[in-house]
C-alpha positions, 0 to 999 in steps of 0.5 A: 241401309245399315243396322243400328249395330253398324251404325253406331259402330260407324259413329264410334269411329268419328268420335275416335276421329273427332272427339271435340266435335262441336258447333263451330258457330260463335254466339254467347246466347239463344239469340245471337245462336239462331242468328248466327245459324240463319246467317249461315245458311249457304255460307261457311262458319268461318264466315259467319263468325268472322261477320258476327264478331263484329255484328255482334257487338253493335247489335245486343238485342232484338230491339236493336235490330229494328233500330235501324234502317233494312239498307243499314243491316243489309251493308252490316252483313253484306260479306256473307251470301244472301245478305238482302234476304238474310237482313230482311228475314232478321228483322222480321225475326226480331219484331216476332220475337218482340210481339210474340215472346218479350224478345225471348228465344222460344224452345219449341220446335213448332214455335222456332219454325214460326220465326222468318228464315228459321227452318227445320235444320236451324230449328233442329240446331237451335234446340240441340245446341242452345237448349240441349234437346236431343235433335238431328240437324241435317245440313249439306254435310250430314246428308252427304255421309249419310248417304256415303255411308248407308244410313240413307239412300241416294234419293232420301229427302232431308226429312227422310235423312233426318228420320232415318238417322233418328231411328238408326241412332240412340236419342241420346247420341242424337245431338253428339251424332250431328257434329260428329259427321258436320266434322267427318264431312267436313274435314275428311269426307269430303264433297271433292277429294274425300279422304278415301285411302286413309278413311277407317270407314272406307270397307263400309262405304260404296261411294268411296270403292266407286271414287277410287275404282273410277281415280284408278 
């Protein structure tokens, strides 16, 4: 594994890389946040926030939600993977939300986990983003550079990635860390074709020798 030294060399270049690294999800409050990070679950943001544009604007609050029929919601936000579940899992979120918090967003860890459908990472998004608690979200993309480039091993968990970066990273990059490397795995290294001849990262990461020793 890498030192915090080399660590936070490493995300001083993805910020040089992407420094307006943000949450890419459209939302105009706590509500509309965790559920635009539920409904992104296996799915792109562009995605979601295409759906969401209009979601959005038929439904305001959790009530609204329970107002109408589950096969209505689930036509509502069909384009996206996981629709069923995802509708099923929102209006068991709102009637939470109503019977346990006057329809408020909780801004606990423990208490986000109690919501269906919200887990450690949209918990971890939601804090971090929407109520600027210094937190690591471990998606799909994090895991992978993590992993590329030292910070884990190959056969971490998600938790075991998550704490592992915590410990390698100042807490209070934490949150900024997070869409720093959402950005570098998104839009440079990548699951296919990675950007590997003109990564700035390249020297350290041995996946990236591996990908381009196996190319040539």
């Amino acid at each position: 594994m890498v030192s915090k030294k080399k660590a936070a060399e490493m995300i001083d270049v993805m910020e040089e890389l992407f420094p307006d690294a943000h949450c890419e999800l459209n939302f105009k409050n706590e509500f509309e946040l965790v559920l635009a990070v539920l409904l992104s679950a296996q799915t792109t943001d562009k995605s979601v926030n295409k759906l969401t544009a209009t979601l959005f604007e038929k439904y305001k609050t959790p009530q609204d939600y329970l107002n109408v029929t589950l096969e209505e919601l689930e036509q509502d936000i069909k384009t996206i993977g996981l629709y069923r579940s995802k509708a099923k899992n929102i209006q068991a979120l709102c009637r939470l939300l109503l019977e346990e918090y006057n329809g408020v967003v909780p801004n606990t860890f423990e208490e986000l986990v109690k919501l269906p459908g919200v887990g450690r990472k949209t918990a971890n998004v939601v804090l971090s983003v929407g109520f600027d608690v210094p937190r690591i979200a471990v998606d799909t993309h994090v895991d992978r550079i993590s992993k590329r480039l030292g910070f884990a091993k190959a056969d971490d968990t998600v938790l075991d990635v998550e704490h592992k970066l915590m410990r390698l990273i100042k807490e209070e990059r934490w949150s900024k860390s997070h869409h720093l490397m959402i950005f570098f795995g998104r839009y440079h290294c990548t699951a296919k074709n990675p950007k590997c001849e003109t990564c700035p990262l390249f020297t350290s990461c041995k996946e990236g020798k591996r990908l381009i020793k196996k190319v040539k």
